[in-house]
C-alpha positions as a printed NumPy array, in Angstrom:
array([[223.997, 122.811,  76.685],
       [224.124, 122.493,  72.708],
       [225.013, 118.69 ,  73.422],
       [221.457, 118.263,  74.936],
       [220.011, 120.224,  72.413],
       [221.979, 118.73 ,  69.368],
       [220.869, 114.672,  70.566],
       [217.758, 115.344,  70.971],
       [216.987, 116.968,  67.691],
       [219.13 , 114.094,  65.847],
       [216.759, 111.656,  68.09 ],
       [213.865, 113.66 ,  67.234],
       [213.979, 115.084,  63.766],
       [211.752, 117.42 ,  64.744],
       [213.041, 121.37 ,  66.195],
       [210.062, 121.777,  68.357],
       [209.829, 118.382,  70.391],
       [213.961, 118.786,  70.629],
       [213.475, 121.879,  72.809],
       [210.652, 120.197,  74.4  ],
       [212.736, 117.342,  75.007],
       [215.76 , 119.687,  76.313],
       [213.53 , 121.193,  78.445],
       [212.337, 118.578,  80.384],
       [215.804, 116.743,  80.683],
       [216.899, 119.825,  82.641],
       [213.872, 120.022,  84.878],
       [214.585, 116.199,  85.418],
       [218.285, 116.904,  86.266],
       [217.38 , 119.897,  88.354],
       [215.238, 117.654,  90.459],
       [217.173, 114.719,  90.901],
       [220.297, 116.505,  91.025],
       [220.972, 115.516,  95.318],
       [220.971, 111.42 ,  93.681],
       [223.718, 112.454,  90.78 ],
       [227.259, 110.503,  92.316],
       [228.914, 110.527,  89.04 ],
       [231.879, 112.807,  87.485],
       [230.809, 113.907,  84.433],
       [227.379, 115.736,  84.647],
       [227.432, 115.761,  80.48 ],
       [227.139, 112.2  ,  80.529],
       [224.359, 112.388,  83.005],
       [222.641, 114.809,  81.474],
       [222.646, 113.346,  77.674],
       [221.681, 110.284,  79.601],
       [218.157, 111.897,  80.873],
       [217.361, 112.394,  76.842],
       [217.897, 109.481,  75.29 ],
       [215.879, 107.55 ,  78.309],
       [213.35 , 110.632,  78.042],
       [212.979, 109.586,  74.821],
       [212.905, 105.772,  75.326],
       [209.812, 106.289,  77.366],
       [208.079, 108.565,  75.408],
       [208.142, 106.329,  72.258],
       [207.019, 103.608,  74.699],
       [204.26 , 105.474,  75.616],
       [203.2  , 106.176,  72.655],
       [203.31 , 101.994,  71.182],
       [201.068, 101.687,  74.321],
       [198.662, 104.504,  73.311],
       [198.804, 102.716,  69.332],
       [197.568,  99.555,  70.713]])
């Protein structure tokens, strides 16, 4: 999904960690996909970036400190 792709590279800056990022929102979805109750799988989806994201800045303030 260019969507996935497209957020996570504007999150990101960055080509490489975008994929990366794309990547592991799908493996995420694929896994958890029996617990999805919503509609709009887009949403969901786009979702699993931006908190895939969220934790791996978090991560890395923890690693920082």
């Amino acid at each position: 999904m260019d969507a996935a792709y497209n957020l996570a590279r504007w999150l990101t800056r960055n080509e490489q960690d975008a994929e990366d990022m794309v990547q592991e929102a799908y493996l995420r979805a694929f896994k958890f996909f029996h617990a999805f109750r919503g509609v709009d799988g887009r949403a969901w989806l786009l979702s699993i970036v931006r908190k895939h994201l969220l934790y791996l800045a978090a991560a890395k303030s923890r690693r920082m400190k």
